[in-house]
N, C-alpha and C positions, 0 to 999 in steps of 0.2 A: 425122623432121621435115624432114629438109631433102633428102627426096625429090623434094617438091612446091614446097618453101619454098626458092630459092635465095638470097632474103635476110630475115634476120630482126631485129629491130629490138628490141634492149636498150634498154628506158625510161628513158632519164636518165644512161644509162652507153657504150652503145656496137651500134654495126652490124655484125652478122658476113655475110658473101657466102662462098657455097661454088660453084663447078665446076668443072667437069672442064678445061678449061684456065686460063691466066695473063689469056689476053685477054676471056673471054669472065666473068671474073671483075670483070675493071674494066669490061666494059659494064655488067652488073648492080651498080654501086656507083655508076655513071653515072647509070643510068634512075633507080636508087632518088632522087638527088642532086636530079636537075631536076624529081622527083616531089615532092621532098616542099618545095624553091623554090616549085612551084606552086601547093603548098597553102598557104602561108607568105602570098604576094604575093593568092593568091583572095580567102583571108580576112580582106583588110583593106577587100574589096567590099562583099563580105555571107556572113551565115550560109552555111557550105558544105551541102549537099545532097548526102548519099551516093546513087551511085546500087543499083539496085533488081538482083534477079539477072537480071532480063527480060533489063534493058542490057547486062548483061556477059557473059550465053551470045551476046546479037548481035555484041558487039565480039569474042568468041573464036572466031565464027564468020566472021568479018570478016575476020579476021587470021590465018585457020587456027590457032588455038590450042588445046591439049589443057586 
């Protein structure tokens, strides 16, 4: 699971982050942080809009991501 998943989200209890180093451990508790702020502060716009896979093979291709 947390090959893929370096952070997973306990519902109602708690966030675990796993990797291979100290620092690279509180970036991923970082991103997750101001990620889930944004959904928080979006959603008092309007309905959030997941996006589609189309989007997210672009942005991982954007971003060189695997």
């Amino acid at each position: 699971m947390f090959a893929k998943n370096r952070v997973v989200i306990v519902e109602n209890e708690c966030v675990i982050v796993t990797g291979n180093k100290l620092i690279n451990i509180f970036d991923y508790l970082e991103v997750a942080e101001f990620s889930a702020n944004s959904l928080v502060m979006a959603s008092s716009i309007r309905l959030l809009q997941p996006m589609g896979d189309k989007e997210i093979d672009e942005l991982r291709v954007a971003f060189n991501v695997k």
